[in-house]
C-alpha positions, -999 to 999 in steps of 0.1 A, spaced: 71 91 -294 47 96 -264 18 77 -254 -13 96 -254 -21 101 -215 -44 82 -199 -75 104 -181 -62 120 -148 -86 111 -119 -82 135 -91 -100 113 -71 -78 89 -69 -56 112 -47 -85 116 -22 -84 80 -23 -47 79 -14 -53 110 12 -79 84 31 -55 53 31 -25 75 46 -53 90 72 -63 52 82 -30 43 86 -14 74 108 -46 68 131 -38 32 132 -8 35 150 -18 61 178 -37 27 185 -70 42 199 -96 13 207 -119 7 179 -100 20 151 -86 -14 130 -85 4 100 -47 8 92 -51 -24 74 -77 -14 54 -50 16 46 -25 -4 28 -50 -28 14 -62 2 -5 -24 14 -15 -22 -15 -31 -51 -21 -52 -46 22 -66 -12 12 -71 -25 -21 -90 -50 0 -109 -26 27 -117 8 7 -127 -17 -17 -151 -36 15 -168 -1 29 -176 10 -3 -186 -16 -15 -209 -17 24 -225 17 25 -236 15 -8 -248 -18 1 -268 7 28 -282 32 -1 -292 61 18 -273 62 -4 -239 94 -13 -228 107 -30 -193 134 -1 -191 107 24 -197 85 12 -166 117 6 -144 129 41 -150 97 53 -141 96 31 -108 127 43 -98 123 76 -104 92 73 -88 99 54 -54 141 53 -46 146 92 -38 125 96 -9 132 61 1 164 64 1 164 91 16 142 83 47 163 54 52 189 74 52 184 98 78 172 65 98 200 51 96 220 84 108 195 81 144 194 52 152 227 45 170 215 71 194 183 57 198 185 16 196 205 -6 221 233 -27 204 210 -60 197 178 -35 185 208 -22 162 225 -51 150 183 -64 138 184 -26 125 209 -28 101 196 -59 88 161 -43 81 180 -11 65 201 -33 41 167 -53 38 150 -19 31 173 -8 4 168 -41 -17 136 -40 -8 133 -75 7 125 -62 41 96 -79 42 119 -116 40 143 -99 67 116 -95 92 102 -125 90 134 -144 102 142 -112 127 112 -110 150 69 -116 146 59 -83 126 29 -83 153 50 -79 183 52 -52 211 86 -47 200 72 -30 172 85 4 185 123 -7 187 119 -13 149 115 21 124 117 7 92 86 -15 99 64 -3 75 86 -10 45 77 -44 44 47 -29 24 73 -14 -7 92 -45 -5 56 -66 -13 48 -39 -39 82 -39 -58 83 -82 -56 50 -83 -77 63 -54 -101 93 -76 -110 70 -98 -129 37 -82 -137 50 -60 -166 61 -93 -181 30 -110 -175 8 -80 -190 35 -76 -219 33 -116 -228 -5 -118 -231 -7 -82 -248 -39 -85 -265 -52 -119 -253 -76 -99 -228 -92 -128 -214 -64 -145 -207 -51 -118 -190 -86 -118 -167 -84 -154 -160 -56 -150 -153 -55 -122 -128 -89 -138 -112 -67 -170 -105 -44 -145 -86 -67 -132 -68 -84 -167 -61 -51 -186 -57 -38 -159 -30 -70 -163 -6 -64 -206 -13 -31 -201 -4 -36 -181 29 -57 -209 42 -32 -234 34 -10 -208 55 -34 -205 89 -41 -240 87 -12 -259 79 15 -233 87 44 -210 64 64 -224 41 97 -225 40 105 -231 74 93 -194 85 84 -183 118 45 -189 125 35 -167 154 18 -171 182 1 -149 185 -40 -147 164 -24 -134 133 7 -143 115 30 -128 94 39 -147 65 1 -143 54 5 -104 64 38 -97 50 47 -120 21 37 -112 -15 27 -147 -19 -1 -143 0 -8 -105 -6 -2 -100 -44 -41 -103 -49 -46 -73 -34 -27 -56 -63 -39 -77 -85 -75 -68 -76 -59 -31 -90 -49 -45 -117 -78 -63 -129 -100 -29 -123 -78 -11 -148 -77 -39 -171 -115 -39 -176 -120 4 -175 -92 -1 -201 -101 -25 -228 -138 -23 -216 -146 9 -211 -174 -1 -192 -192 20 -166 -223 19 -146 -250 44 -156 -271 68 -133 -271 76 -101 -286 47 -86 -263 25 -98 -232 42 -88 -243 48 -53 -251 13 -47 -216 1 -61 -202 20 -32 -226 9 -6 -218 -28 -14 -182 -14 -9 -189 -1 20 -206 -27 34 -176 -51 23 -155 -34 45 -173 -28 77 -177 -64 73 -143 -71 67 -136 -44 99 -161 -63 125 -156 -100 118 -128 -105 145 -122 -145 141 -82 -146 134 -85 -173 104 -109 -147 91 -87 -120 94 -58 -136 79 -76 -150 47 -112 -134 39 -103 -99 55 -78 -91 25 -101 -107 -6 -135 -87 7 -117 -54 9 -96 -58 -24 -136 -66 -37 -146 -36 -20 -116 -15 -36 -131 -31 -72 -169 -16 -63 -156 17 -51 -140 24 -80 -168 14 -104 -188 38 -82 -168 64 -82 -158 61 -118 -196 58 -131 -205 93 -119 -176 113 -124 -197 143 -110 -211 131 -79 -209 137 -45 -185 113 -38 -165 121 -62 -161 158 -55 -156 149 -16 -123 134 -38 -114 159 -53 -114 186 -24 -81 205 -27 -70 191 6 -78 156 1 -59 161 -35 -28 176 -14 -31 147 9 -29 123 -20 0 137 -37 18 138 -3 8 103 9 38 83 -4 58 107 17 39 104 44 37 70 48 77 66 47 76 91 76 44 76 98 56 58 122 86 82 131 64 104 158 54 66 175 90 56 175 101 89 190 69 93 215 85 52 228 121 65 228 112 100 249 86 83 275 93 46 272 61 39 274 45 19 240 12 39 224 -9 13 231 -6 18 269 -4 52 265 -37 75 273 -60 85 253 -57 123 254 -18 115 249 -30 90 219 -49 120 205 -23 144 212 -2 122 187 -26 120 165 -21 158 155 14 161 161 19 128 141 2 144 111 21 175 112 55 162 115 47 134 92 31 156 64 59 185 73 88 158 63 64 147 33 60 179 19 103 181 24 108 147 7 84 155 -22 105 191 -31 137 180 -23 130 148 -51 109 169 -74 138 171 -98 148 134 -101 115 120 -105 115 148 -135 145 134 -153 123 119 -180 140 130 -212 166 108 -205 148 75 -205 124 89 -235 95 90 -209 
C-alpha cells in the first residue's frame, strides 16, 4: 500500500535554488552580502516543511513506519555524502599540513556519523580565519538536520492526531530555542564548550539545541497546510504575506548588534520562512510563484543538495593555490570565483545527482 502523494510544489525548488545562490555568494565574501545565513536558515525550514508533510500524509494513510522514513533519509542524503567525503578525504593529504590533517580526520569521521557539528566545536571556533584549512565545514549543517530527525518522527508519530498538541508543542520549540540562545550569549555554552571570542559564537550557530527551531518553524508550516488546509485568499493578501517576509529579513540582515544576531536573527527569518510560504502557497498562480517555477530555478533546486556538499571546494582550492584567504582577496578575483564557483560546484552536483540516481531509487525494497 502507497500513500496517496502529497501536492508537488515546483516552487519549492526555486526556493532551494535561492538558498544555495545565498550561500555560494556568501563565501566569495564580497562586502555587504550577509546572506549565506539566511541560506541555511531557509534549508532548514523547506526541509522542516517537507520531512513533516510526508510524515503526517503517510501517517493519515495509517502506513507510517520509522524504517520507512529512515530508508528514505538514507537513500536520500548518505550517497552523495558519502561520496563527497570521500573524495575529500582522498585530497586532503596533499593539501593540509600534518596538524590541519590530524583535526581533518576528526571532522571526516565526525562527518560520516554526522556529529560534525560536536567535533568542531571542541576542534577550533567555526568563525575563525582558519576556516579555509577546514573542507568539511559546512557539514555541521547535515549533522544539525539529521540530530533533530532522530526524534521528530517519534514526536509527530506519538501525538498523531492530537493536532494541537502537536502546535503547542512545536511553538514551545520554536519559543524554547530563541530562550535558550539567550541563556547561551549571556551566560555562556553548556557543557564546558568553547565560547568564542570573537561577536558570534558557535554553540548558538552550530548546535541543534539552539537551532532546531528553525526546522521546527518548517515543520509547524506543514502541519497547519496539512490538517488545516488553510490559505490566504486574493491577491492582496498573498503579496503582503511576502512583503512582511521580506521585511523580516532585511531586518534580520541590517540589525548588526552580535546578541541580536545570535538570538533574534534565526527566530525572525524562520517567521519570515512561515509568511513566504503562506504567500506563495495562497496564489499558486502569481508572479512569484512562476519566478519559482522557472526551469532554471527548478534545475537549481533539484541540484542544490549537491551543490551545497560541493560549495566551499573552489574557496578551499582558490586558499590552497594562492594562499591568500577570500576575504582579503580582490574583488574582481571575488567575482571571478563567484562564476567559477558555480560552475564547478553545480558541474560536481549535476555528477553526484546521476551517479546516485539509482540508490535513492531503490524503493521497492523498503515498500516505499
Amino acid at each position: 500500500m502507497t500513500a496517496p502523494a502529497a501536492p508537488h510544489r515546483q516552487d519549492i525548488q526555486g526556493l532551494r535554488a535561492i538558498a544555495i545562490l545565498l550561500v555560494l555568494v556568501h563565501h566569495a565574501r564580497l562586502p555587504g552580502l550577509p546572506g549565506g545565513f539566511l541560506g541555511v536558515d531557509m534549508f532548514f525550514v523547506i526541509s522542516g516543511y517537507l520531512m513533516a508533510g510526508l510524515i503526517d500524509n503517510r501517517l493519515n494513510s495509517g502506513i507510517f513506519t520509522l524504517k520507512d522514513f529512515y530508508a528514505r533519509r538514507i537513500r536520500r542524503l548518505f550517497p552523495a555524502a558519502y561520496a563527497t567525503l570521500t573524495l575529500t578525504a582522498l585530497a586532503a593529504p596533499w593539501l593540509l599540513d600534518s596538524v590541519e590533517y590530524g583535526k581533518f580526520v576528526k571532522q571526516l569521521a565526525g562527518s560520516f556519523a554526522f556529529v560534525v557539528n560536536v567535533v568542531l566545536w571542541k576542534q577550533t571556533d567555526y568563525f575563525s580565519t582558519a576556516a579555509e584549512l577546514k573542507p568539511l565545514l559546512h557539514m555541521w549543517s547535515l549533522a544539525v538536520e539529521e540530530q533533530f530527525y532522530l526524534t521528530f518522527p517519534l514526536l509527530i508519530a506519538v501525538m498523531g492526531g492530537r493536532t494541537k498538541l502537536l502546535i503547542g508543542t512545536l511553538i514551545a520549540i520554536c519559543v524554547g530555542c530563541l530562550v535558550w540562545r539567550l541563556h547561551i550569549v549571556h551566560y555562556g555554552a553548556p557543557f564546558g564548550f568553547h565560547q568564542s571570542d570573537n561577536s558570534l559564537h558557535p554553540y548558538t550557530y552550530c548546535a541543534s539545541d539552539a537551532r532546531m527551531d528553525s526546522i521546527a518553524y518548517g515543520c509547524l508550516t506543514a502541519v497547519l497546510f496539512h490538517r488545516f488546509a488553510y490559505r490566504l485568499k486574493g491577491m492582496f493578501a498573498c503579496w503582503s504575506a511576502i512583503g512582511i517576509a521580506g521585511v523580516l529579513v532585511i531586518v534580520s540582515l541590517i540589525l548588526r548588534d552580535a546578541d541580536f544576531r545570535e538570538t533574534y536573527r534565526y527566530s525572525l527569518q524562520g517567521l519570515a520562512m512561515v509568511c513566504l510560504f503562506y504567500g506563495l502557497f495562497g496564489d499558486s498562480a502569481g508572479l512569484a510563484v512562476r519566478l519559482l517555477e522557472m526551469p532554471v530555478m527548478r534545475k537549481m533546486g533539484v541540484l542544490s543538495y549537491g551543490a551545497y556538499l560541493w560549495h566551499l571546494e573552489p574557496v578551499n582550492a582558490y586558499y590552497w593555490w594562492s594562499g591568500t584567504k577570500m576575504m582579503a582577496a580582490d574583488t574582481t578575483t571575488k567575482l571571478i570565483m563567484i562564476v567559477v564557483g558555480f560552475a564547478f560546484t553545480y558541474a560536481m552536483a549535476q555528477l553526484s545527482f546521476t551517479m546516485t540516481t539509482p540508490l535513492r531509487n531503490l524503493r521497492s525494497r523498503f515498500h516505499s
